[in-house]
C-alpha positions as CSV (number, residue, x, y, z in Angstrom):
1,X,-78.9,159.8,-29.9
2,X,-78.7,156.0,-30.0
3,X,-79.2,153.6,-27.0
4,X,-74.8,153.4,-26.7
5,X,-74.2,156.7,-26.6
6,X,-76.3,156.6,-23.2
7,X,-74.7,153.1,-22.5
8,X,-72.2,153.4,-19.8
9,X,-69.7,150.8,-19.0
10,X,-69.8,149.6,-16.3
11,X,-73.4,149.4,-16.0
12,X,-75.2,146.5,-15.4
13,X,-78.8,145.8,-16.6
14,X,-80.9,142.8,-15.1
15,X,-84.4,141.5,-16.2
16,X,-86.8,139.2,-15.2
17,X,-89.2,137.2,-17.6
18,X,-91.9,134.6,-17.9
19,X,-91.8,132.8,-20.8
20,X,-94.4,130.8,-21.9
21,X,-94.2,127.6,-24.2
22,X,-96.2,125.0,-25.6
23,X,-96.3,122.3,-22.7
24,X,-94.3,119.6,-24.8
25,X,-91.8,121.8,-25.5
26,X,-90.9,122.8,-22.1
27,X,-87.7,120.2,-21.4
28,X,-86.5,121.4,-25.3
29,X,-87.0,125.2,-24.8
30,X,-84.9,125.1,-21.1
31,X,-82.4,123.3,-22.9
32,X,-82.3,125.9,-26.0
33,X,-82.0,128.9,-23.1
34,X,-78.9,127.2,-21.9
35,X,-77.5,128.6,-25.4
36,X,-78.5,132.3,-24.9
37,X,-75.5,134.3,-23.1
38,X,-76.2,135.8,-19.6
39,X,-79.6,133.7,-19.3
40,X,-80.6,131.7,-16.2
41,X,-83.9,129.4,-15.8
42,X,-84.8,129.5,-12.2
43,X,-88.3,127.7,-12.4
44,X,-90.6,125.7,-14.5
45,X,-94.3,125.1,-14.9
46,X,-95.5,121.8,-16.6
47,X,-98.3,123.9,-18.2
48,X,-95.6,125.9,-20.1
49,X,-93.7,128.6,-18.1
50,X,-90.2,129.7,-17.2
51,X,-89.4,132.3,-15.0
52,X,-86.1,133.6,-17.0
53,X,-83.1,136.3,-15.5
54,X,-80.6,137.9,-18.3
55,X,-78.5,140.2,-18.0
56,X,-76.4,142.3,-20.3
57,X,-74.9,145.8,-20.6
58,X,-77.5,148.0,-21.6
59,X,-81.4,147.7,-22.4
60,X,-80.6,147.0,-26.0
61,X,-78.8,144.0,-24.9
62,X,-81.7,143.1,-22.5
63,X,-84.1,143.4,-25.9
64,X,-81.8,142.1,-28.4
65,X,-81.6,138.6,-25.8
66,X,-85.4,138.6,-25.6
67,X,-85.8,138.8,-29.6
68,X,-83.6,135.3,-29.8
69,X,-85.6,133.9,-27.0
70,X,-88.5,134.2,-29.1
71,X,-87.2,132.4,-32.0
72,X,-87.2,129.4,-30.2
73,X,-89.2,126.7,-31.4
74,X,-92.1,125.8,-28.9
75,X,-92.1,130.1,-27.3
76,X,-95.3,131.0,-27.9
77,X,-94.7,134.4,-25.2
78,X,-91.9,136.2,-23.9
79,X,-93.2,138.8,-20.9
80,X,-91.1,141.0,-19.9
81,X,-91.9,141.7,-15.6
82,X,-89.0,143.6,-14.7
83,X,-85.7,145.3,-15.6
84,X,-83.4,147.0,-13.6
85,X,-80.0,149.1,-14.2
86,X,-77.2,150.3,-11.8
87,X,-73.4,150.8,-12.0
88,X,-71.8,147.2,-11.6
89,X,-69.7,148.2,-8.6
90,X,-73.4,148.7,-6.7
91,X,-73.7,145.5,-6.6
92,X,-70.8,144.4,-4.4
93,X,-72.0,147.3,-1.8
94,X,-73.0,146.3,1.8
95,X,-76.6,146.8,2.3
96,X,-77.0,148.8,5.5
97,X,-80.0,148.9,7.4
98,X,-80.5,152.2,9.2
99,X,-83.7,151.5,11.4
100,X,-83.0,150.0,14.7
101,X,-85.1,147.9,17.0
102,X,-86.8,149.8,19.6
């Protein structure tokens, strides 16, 4: 059975990533990710590393995103650390904490 027919709809699936680049091509490879839908840079290393979030519908998505990501000029790595999948309307639950102070 192929990866949509377990797709559902309204999930959501989020990853995290380090990539790693050839130090002068850091400044044109965060540019580049700019172009890649659902992609966010929230740090960079002068000796060559992004730490990358995407998101997309369904794993496929997630690995299709991280295939373009490494046809950028100057990637040398893409490493996936984490991905994570939940119905979209989890995410705009309360979090409830259930232990109280003693």
């Amino acid at each position: 059975m192929s990866e949509a027919a377990h797709a559902k709809p309204d999930d959501i699936h989020i990853a995290s990533l380090v990539v790693h680049v050839m130090p002068q091509a850091l400044s044109s490879v965060e540019q580049s990710l700019r172009g890649v839908e659902d992609a966010q840079v929230h740090g960079t290393h002068p000796d060559g590393k992004l730490v990358v979030t995407l998101e997309g519908p369904s794993g496929g998505a997630i690995l299709d995103k991280v295939a373009q990501i490494q046809q950028i000029d100057g990637v040398l790595n893409v490493s996936l650390v984490y991905q994570h999948a939940e119905p979209r309307h989890f995410l705009n639950q309360e979090v409830v904490n259930d232990q109280h102070s003693a």
